[in-house]
C-alpha positions in Angstrom: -9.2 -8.7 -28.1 -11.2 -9.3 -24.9 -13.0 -5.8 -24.1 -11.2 -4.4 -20.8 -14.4 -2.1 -19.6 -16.4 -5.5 -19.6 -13.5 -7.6 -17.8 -13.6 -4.8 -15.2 -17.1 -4.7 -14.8 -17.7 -8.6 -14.5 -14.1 -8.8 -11.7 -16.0 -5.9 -9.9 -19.2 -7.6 -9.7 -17.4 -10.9 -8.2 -15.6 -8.4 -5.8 -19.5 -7.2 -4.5 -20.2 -11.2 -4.3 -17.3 -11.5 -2.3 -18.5 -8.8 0.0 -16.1 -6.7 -0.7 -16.6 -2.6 0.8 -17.2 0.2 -1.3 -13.8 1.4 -0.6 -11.8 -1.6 -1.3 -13.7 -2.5 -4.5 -12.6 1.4 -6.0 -9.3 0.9 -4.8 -8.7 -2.4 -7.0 -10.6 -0.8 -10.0 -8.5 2.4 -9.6 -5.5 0.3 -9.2 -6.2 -1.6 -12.7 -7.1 0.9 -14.3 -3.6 2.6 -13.9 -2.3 -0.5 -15.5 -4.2 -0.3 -18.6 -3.4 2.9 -19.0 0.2 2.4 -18.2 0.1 -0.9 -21.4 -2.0 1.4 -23.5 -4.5 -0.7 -25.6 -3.1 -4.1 -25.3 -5.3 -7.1 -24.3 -5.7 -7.7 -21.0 -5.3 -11.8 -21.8 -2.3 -11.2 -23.5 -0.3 -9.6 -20.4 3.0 -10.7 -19.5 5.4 -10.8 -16.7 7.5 -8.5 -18.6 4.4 -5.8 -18.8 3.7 -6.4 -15.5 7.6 -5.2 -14.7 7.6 -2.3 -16.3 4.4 -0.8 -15.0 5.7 -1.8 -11.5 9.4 0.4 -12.8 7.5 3.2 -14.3 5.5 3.8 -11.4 8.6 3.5 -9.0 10.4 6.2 -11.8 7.3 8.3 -10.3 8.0 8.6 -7.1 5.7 5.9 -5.2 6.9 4.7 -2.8 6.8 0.5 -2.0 3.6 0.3 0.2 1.7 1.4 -3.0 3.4 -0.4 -5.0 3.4 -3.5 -3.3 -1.1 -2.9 -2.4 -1.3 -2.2 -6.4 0.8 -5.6 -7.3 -1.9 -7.3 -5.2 -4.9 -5.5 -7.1 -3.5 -7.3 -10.7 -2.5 -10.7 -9.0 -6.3 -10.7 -7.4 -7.4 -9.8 -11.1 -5.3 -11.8 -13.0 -5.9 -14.8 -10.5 -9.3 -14.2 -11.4 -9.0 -14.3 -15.2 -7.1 -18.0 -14.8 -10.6 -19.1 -12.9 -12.4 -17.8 -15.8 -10.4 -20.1 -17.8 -9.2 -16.7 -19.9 -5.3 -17.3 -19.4 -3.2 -19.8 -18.9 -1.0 -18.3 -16.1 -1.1 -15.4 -13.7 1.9 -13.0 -15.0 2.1 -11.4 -11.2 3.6 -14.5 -10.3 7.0 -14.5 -9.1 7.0 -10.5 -9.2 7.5 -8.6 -5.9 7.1 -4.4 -5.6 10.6 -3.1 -4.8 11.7 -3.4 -1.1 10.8 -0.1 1.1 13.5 1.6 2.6 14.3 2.0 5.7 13.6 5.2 7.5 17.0 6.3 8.9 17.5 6.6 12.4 16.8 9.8 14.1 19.8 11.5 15.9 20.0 14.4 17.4 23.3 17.1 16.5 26.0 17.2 19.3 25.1 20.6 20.5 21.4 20.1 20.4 22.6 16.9 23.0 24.6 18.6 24.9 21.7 21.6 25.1 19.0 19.1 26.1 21.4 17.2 28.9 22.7 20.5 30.3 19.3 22.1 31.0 18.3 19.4 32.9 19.0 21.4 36.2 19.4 18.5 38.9 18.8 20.6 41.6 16.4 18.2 43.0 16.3 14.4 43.4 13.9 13.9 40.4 15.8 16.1 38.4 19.5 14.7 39.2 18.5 11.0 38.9 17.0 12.4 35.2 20.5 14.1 34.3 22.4 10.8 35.7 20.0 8.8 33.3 20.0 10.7 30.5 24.0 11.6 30.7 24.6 7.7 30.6 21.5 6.5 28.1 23.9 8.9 26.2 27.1 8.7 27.2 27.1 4.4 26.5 24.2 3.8 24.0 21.7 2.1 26.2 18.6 0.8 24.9 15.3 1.5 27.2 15.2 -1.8 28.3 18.6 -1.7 29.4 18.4 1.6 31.7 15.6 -0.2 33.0 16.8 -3.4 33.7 19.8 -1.8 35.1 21.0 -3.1 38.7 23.6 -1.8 41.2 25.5 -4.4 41.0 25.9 -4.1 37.3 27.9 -1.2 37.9 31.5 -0.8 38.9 32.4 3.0 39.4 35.5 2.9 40.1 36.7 1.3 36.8 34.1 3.6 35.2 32.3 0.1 33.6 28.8 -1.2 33.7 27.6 -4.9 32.6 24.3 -4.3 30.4 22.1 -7.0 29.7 21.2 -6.8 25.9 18.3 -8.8 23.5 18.7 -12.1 24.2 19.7 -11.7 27.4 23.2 -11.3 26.1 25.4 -9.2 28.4 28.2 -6.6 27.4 30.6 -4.4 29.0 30.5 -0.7 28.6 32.1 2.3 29.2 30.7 4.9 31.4 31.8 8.6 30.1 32.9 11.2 32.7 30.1 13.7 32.9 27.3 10.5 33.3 29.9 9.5 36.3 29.9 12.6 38.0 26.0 12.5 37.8 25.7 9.1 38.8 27.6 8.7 41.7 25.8 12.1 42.6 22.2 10.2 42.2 23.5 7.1 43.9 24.0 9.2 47.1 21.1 10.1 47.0 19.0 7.6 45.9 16.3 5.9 48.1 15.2 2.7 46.8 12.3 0.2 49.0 14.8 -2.6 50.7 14.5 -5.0 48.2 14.6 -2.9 45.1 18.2 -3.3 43.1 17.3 -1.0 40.2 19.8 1.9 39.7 17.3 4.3 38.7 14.0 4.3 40.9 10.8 6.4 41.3 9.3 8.8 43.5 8.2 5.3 45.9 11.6 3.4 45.6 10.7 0.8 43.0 12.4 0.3 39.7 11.8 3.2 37.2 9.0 2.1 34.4 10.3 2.5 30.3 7.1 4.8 30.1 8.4 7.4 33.0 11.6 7.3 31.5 10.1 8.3 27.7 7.4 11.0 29.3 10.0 12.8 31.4 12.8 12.8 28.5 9.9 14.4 26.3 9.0 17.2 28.9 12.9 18.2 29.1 13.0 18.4 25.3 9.8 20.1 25.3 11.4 23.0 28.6 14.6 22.9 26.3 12.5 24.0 23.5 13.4 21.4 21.1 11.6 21.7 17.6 10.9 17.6 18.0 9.9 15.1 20.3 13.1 13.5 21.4 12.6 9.8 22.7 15.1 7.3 25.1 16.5 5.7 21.6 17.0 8.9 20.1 19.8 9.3 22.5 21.0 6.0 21.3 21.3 6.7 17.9 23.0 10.2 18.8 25.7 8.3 20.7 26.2 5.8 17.3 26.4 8.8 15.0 28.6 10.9 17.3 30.7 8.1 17.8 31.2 7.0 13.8 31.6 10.8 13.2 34.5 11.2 15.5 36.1 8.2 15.3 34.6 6.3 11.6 35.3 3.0 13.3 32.1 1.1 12.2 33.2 -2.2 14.2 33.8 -0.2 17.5 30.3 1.2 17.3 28.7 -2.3 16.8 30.5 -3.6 20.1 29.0 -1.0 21.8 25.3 -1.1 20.7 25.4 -4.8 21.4 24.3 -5.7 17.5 24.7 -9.0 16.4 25.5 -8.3 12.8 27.5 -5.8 11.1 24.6 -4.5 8.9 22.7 -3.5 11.6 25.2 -1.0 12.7 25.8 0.6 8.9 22.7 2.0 8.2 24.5 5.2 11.2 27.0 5.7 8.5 24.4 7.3 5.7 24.3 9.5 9.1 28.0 10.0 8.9 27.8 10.5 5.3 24.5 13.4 5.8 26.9 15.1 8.6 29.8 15.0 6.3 27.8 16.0 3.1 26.6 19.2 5.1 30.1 20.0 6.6 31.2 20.5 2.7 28.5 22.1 1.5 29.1 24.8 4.3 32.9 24.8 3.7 34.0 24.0 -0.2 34.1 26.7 -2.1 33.1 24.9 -5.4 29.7 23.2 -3.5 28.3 27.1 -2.6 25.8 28.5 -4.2 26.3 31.6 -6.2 24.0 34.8 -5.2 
């Protein structure tokens, strides 16, 4: 049996060769380490794909999450990789093996009332503050990304059907509804809106030119922060409240994909583990079986 203290030491001096820091040379010992602990005593040249597997599982069983998993996979393929240099194994058993995928984080929505309480105290009782509302109301009210309110031009809009054409990624354009509370406050902006002669933007700044993706983030996050939200609400947090809202009231997944603009169905589904939270809440507050005894 090949003596694992001495494989260590001799793969950590060719690490120091290599140039390797301080930190990233204890990081791939601490890493190996773990994984002859995790195989017990067994010989280091006798490691398997199958080893390898289950000391990737157990760790997962753990709780760590993929980014570890996937930095300490790299640790033993570096070592093992070394070992088949030294002419000590025949094949790398990290070969082939991948750390399990990480998760997506799910998209942050906001509740309806805690919408409905950021949009209303937007006063508009001033230009700046009424062309905010107008955005705002109709970043919300039809599931605009940024870079749509942005790009948006007067003549994309047609009031009096209550529609606007929106031009999506790859430059692909969509109809949309615009709801009745954003109309009210848009046409209420639009009479007051002073834009430089040649500037079509719907939504401008103090000097009439086109309003920047940056303005629109910084002044969303000061009315959440006058609101007295407890988080820093963004432009696509509005988006994702409109998906969720939508899929809670009406559960019709292809509907909601129209209206995003997503090219594939799969995209769209990850708002119903929202529906399902929303839902999983509604019956622990209501079925009697799911409370909690005192």
């Amino acid at each position: 049996m090949a003596d694992a203290s001495s494989l260590l030491l001799d793969f950590a001096n060719q690490l120091r060769l290599q140039g390797r820091s301080r930190h990233t040379l204890d990081a791939y010992l601490r890493d190996l380490k773990q994984l002859h602990q995790l195989r017990g005593e067994a010989d280091w040249l006798q490691t398997r794909a199958t080893d390898i597997g289950k000391a990737l599982s157990s760790l997962h069983g753990r709780g760590l999450d993929s980014r570890s998993l996937a930095r300490k996979l790299s640790s033993w393929r570096q070592f093992f990789d070394w070992l088949l240099q030294q002419q000590l194994i025949s094949s790398n058993p990290c070969l082939g093996l991948r750390a399990p995928k990480q998760s997506k984080p799910l998209p942050k929505a906001l509740p309806v009332d805690g919408t409905s309480a950021l949009l209303e105290h937007i006063p508009a009782d001033d230009t700046l503050s009424l062309r905010d509302r107008a955005l705002f109301e109709l970043m919300y009210s039809s599931g605009l990304r940024l870079s749509e309110a942005v790009g948006l031009d007067l003549p994309d809009l047609d009031l009096s059907e209550q529609l606007m054409r929106v031009r999506g990624k790859g430059n692909k354009v969509r109809l949309l509804p615009i709801g009745r509370t954003a109309l009210e406050y848009l046409r209420q902006w639009l009479a007051e809106r002073q834009a430089e002669a040649d500037c079509p933007a719907v939504f401008v700044g103090r000097h009439g030119q086109r309003l920047g993706g940056r303005q629109m983030q910084k002044r969303l996050a000061e009315w959440s922060i006058r609101t007295g939200m407890d988080r820093h609400v963004h432009p696509h947090m509005l988006r994702h409240s409109f998906a969720s809202h939508i899929l809670q009231s009406s559960g019709d997944l292809r509907a909601v994909q129209e209206l995003l603009g997503h090219a594939n169905l799969s995209t769209t589904q990850i708002y119903t583990a929202l529906d399902f939270q929303h839902l999983a809440k509604v019956y622990d507050a209501a079925h009697p079986r799911a409370k909690k005894k005192d």
